[in-house]
C-alpha positions as CSV (number, residue, x, y, z in Angstrom):
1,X,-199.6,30.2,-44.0
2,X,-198.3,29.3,-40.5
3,X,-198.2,25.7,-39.7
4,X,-199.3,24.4,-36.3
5,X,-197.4,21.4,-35.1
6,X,-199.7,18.2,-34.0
7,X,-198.9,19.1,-30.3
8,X,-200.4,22.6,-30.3
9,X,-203.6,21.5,-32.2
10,X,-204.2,19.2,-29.5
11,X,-203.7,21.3,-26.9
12,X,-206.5,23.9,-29.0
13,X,-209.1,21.1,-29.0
14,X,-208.7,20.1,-25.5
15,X,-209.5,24.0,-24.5
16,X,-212.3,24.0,-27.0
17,X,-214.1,20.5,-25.2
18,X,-212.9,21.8,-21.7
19,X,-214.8,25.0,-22.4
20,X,-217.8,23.7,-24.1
21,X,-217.7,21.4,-21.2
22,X,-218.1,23.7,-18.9
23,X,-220.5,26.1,-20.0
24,X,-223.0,23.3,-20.4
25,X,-225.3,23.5,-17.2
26,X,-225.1,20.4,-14.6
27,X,-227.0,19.4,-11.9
28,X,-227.3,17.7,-8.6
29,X,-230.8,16.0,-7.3
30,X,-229.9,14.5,-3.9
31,X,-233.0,16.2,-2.7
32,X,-235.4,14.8,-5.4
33,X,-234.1,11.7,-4.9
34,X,-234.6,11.9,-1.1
35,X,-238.3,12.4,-1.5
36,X,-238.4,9.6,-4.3
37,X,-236.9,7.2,-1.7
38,X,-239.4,8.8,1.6
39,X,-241.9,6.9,-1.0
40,X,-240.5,4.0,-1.2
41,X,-239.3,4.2,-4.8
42,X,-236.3,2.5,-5.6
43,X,-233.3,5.3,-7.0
44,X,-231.1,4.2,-9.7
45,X,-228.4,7.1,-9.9
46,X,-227.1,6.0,-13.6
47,X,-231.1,6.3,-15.0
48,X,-232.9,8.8,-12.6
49,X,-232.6,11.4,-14.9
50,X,-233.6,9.7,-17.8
51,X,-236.1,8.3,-15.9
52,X,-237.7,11.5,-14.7
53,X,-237.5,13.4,-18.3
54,X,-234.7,16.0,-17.3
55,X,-232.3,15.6,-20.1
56,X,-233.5,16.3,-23.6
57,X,-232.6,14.2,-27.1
58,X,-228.8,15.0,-27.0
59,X,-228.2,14.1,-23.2
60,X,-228.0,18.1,-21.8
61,X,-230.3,19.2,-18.8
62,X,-233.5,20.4,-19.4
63,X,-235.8,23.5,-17.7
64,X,-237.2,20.8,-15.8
65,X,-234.1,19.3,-14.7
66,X,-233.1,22.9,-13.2
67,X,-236.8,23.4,-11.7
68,X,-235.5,20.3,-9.7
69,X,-232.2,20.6,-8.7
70,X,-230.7,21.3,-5.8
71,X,-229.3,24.2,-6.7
72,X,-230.7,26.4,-9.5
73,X,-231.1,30.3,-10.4
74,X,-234.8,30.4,-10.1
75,X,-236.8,32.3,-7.6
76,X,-239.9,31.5,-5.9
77,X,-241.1,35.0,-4.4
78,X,-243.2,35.7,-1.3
79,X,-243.9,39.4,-1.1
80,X,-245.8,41.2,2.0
81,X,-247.2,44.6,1.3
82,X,-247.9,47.1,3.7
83,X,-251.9,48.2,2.7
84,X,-254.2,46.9,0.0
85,X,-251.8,48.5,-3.3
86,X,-248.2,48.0,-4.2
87,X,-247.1,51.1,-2.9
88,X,-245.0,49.9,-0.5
89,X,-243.0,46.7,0.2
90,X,-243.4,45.3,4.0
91,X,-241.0,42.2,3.6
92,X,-239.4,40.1,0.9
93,X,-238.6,36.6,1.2
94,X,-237.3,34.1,-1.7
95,X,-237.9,30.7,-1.2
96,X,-236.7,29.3,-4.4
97,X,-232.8,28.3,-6.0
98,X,-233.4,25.3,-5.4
99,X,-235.4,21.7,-5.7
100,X,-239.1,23.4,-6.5
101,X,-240.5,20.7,-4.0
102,X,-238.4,21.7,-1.2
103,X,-239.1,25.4,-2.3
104,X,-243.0,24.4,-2.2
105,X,-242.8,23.3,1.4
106,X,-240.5,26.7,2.5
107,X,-243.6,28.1,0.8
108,X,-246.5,26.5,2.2
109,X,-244.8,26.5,6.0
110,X,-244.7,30.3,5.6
111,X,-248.1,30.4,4.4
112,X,-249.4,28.5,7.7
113,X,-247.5,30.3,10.3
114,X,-249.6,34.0,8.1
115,X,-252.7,32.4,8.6
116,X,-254.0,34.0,12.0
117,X,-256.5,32.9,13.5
118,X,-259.2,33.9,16.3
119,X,-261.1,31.3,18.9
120,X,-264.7,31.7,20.1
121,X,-264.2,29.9,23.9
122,X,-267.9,30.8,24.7
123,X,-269.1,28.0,22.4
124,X,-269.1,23.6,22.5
125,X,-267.2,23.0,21.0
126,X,-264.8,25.9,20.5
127,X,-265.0,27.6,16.8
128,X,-261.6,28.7,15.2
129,X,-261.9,31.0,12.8
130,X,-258.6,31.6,10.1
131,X,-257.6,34.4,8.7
132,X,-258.1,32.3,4.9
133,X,-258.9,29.2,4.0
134,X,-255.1,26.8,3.7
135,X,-256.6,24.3,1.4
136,X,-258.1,26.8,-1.4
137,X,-254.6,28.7,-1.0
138,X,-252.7,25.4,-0.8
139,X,-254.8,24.2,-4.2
140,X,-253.9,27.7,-5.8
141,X,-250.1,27.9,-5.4
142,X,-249.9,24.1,-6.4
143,X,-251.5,24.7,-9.5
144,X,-249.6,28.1,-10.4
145,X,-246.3,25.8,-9.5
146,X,-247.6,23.0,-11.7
147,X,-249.3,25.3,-15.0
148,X,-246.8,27.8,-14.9
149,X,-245.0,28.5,-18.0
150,X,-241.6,28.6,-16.4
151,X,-240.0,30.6,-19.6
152,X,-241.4,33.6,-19.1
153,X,-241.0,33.8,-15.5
154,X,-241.9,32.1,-11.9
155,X,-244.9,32.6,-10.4
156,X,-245.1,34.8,-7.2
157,X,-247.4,35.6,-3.7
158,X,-248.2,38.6,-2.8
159,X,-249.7,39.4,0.6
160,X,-251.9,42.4,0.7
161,X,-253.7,43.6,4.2
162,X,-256.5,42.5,3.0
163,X,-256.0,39.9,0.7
164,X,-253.4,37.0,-1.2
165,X,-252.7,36.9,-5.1
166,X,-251.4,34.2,-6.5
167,X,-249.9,35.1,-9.8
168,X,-248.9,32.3,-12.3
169,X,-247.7,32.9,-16.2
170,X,-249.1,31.3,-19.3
171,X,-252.8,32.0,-19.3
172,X,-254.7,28.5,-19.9
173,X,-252.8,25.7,-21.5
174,X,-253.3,25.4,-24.8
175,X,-257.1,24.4,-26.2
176,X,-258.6,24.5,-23.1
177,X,-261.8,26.7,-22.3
178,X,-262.5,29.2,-19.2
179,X,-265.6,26.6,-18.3
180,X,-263.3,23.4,-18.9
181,X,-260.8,25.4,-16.5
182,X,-263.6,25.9,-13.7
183,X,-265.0,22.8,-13.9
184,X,-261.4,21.0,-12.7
185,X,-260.7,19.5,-15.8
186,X,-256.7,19.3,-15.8
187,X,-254.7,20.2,-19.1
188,X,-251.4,20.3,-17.0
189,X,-248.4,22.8,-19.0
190,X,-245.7,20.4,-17.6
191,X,-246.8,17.0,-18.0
192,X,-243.8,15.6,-16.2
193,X,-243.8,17.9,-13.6
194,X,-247.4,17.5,-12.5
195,X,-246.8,13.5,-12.0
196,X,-243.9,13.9,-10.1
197,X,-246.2,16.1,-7.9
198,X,-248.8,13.2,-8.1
199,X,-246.4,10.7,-7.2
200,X,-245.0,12.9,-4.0
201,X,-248.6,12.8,-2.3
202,X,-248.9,17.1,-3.1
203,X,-251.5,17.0,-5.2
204,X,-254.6,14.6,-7.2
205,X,-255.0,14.0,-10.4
206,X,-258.5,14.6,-9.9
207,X,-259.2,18.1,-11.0
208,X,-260.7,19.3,-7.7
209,X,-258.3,22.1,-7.3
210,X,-260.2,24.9,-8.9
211,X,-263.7,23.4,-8.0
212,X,-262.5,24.0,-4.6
213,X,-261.5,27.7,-4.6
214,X,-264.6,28.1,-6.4
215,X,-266.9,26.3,-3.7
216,X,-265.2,28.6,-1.1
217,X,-264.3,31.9,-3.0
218,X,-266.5,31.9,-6.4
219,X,-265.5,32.3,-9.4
220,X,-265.0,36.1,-9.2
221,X,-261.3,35.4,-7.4
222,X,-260.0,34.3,-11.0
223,X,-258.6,36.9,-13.1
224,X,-257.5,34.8,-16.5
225,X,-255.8,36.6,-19.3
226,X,-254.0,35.4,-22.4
227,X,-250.3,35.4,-20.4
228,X,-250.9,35.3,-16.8
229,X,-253.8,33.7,-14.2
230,X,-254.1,35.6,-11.0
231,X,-256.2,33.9,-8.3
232,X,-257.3,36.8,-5.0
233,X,-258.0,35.0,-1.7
234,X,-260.1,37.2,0.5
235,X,-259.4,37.5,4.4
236,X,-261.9,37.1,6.2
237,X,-263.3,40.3,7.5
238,X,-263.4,39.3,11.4
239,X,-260.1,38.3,11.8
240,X,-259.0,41.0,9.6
241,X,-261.0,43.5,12.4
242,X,-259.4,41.7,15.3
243,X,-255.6,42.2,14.2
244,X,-256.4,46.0,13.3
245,X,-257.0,45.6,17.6
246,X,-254.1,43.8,18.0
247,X,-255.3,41.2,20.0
248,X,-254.1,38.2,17.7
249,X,-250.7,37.4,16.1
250,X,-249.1,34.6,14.4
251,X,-250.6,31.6,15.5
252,X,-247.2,30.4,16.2
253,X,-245.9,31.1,19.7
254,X,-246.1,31.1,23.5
255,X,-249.8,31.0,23.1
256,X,-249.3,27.2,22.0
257,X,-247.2,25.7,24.7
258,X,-244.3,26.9,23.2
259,X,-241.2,28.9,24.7
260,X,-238.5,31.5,23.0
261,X,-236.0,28.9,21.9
262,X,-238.6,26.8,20.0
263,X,-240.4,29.7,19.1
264,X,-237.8,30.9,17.1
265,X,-236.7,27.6,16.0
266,X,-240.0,27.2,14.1
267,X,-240.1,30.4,12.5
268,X,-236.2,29.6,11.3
269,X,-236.9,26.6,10.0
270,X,-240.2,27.7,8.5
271,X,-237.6,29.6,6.9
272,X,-234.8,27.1,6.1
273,X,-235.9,23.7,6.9
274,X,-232.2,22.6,6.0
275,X,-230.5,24.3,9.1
276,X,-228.8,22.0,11.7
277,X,-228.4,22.0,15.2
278,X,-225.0,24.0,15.3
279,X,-226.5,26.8,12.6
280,X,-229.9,27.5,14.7
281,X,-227.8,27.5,17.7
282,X,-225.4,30.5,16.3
283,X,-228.7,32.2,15.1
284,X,-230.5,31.7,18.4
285,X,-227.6,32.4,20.5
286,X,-227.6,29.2,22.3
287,X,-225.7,26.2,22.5
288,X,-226.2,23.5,20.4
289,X,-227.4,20.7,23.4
290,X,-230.2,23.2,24.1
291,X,-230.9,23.2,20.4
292,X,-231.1,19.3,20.2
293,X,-233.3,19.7,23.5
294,X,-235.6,21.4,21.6
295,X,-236.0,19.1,18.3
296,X,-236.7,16.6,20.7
297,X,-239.0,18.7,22.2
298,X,-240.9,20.1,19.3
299,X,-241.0,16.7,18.0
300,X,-242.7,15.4,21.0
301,X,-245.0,18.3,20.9
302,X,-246.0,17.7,17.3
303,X,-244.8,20.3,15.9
304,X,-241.7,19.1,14.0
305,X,-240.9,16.0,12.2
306,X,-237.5,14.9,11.0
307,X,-237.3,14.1,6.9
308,X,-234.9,11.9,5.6
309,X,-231.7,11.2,7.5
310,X,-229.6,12.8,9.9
311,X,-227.2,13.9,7.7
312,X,-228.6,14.5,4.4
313,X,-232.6,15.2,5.5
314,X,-234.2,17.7,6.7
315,X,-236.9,19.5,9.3
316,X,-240.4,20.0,8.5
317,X,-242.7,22.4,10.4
318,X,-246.7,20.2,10.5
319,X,-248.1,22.5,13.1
């Protein structure tokens, strides 16, 4: 029998807390609590957590808690095909590893800068005419984000050339019907989650979501199985005809008052609405004065708005 003196045994449970230690997930939420204190809502770092339902019983980090970290392993998927099938992959951008909110807003800036659309100047007033309706799409990835079930996987965007699927897993929460699901009443999967949506401004708790899609779409646009909900958006066919001419593009550009530098500062920070001055300037290929010209610029324009502070906020694209 070999006999271990006091000094060694110590040493074996220090290695054995140091290593259980560290294999237990942790995680930061400067982000969350940015937005928390954009509203107005006072942030106590000791209870936030608590607070917000991201630690279970015995104190560890939760899904949730990851979902809203600032740094996490989950992605949030944009996909572009090239025709109407699968067949073949156009682009592939991730907007996700991070705080879902933040990864929401990557989301929805990309999605405004795809929807093209087409003016008809020989009218009073003028009549614009988008390549889909934002508000249904914007309704349908906030509920896929919201009712996901996040342990099977996260939900992801395709665009086709003729269409947008929103894919979420799950199927409908549990004990509620196909007509209860139509008619807007909300059964939210993650309880938590959907209020901290409420209380951000991104969404109602007013179940008008679906009725929505439905007034503009129809019903047919829902595909609802027992572990997975796809919603199709349509493009409309006229806009659809005019970028086969290619006489439209991304209604984000010189067309709008803007020139290269901004240009391509949107589309970057539709991309990464975290870059600074000196990191847009190295990807631009300009100096970082013209860069801080041209926040000031798009600002003035409308285009961007600053959120948060200098150092720990962030850019948003509104336009």
């Amino acid at each position: 029998m070999t006999i271990i003196t006091m000094r060694e045994y110590l040493v074996f449970i220090i290695y054995i807390l140091n290593k259980f230690v560290t294999d237990l997930p942790y995680y930061t939420f400067r982000e969350l609590k940015i937005y928390y204190t954009e509203k107005g809502y006072h942030v106590d770092d000791k209870s936030f957590a608590t607070n917000l339902n991201l630690k279970t019983a015995d104190g560890n980090f939760n899904l949730l808690a990851e979902l809203l970290s600032d740094k996490n392993n989950i992605p949030l998927i944009f996909v572009k095909f090239q025709g109407n099938n699968k067949a073949s992959i156009s682009e592939r951008s991730d907007y996700g590893y991070g705080c879902l909110i933040t990864s929401y807003e990557k989301l929805k800036n990309r999605l405004l800068a795809e929807n093209i659309n087409i003016s008809d100047t020989t009218v009073r007033p003028r009549k614009d005419t988008y390549l889909f309706d934002f508000d249904s799409v914007n309704e349908a990835v906030i509920n896929a984000l919201v009712h996901n079930d996040w342990t099977i996987s996260e939900p992801q965007v395709s665009m086709f050339h003729d269409r947008l699927e929103i894919l979420s897993h799950g199927g409908l929460p549990s004990d509620m019907s196909t007509n209860q699901f139509f008619e807007g009443i909300s059964k939210p999967r993650n309880t938590t989650l959907m209020r901290i949506f409420l209380t951000m401004g991104l969404t109602e708790h007013t179940g008008h979501g679906i009725p929505t899609i439905i007034n503009r779409y129809g019903k047919e646009v829902f595909q609802i199985e027992d572990n997975y909900i796809r919603c199709t958006i349509p493009f409309d066919t006229q806009v659809l005809s005019q970028i086969e001419n290619k006489n439209v593009g991304l209604n984000v550009g010189l067309n709008v008052g803007l020139n290269k530098t901004e240009t391509k500062a949107i589309h970057l920070l539709i991309e990464n609405p975290a870059y600074n001055a000196e990191e847009l300037a190295e990807r631009i290929g300009v100096t970082k004065r013209t860069i801080e010209r041209t926040f000031a610029s798009l600002q003035r324009k409308g285009f961007l708005e600053r959120i948060g502070s200098k150092r720990d906020g962030r850019w948003m694209v509104i336009k």
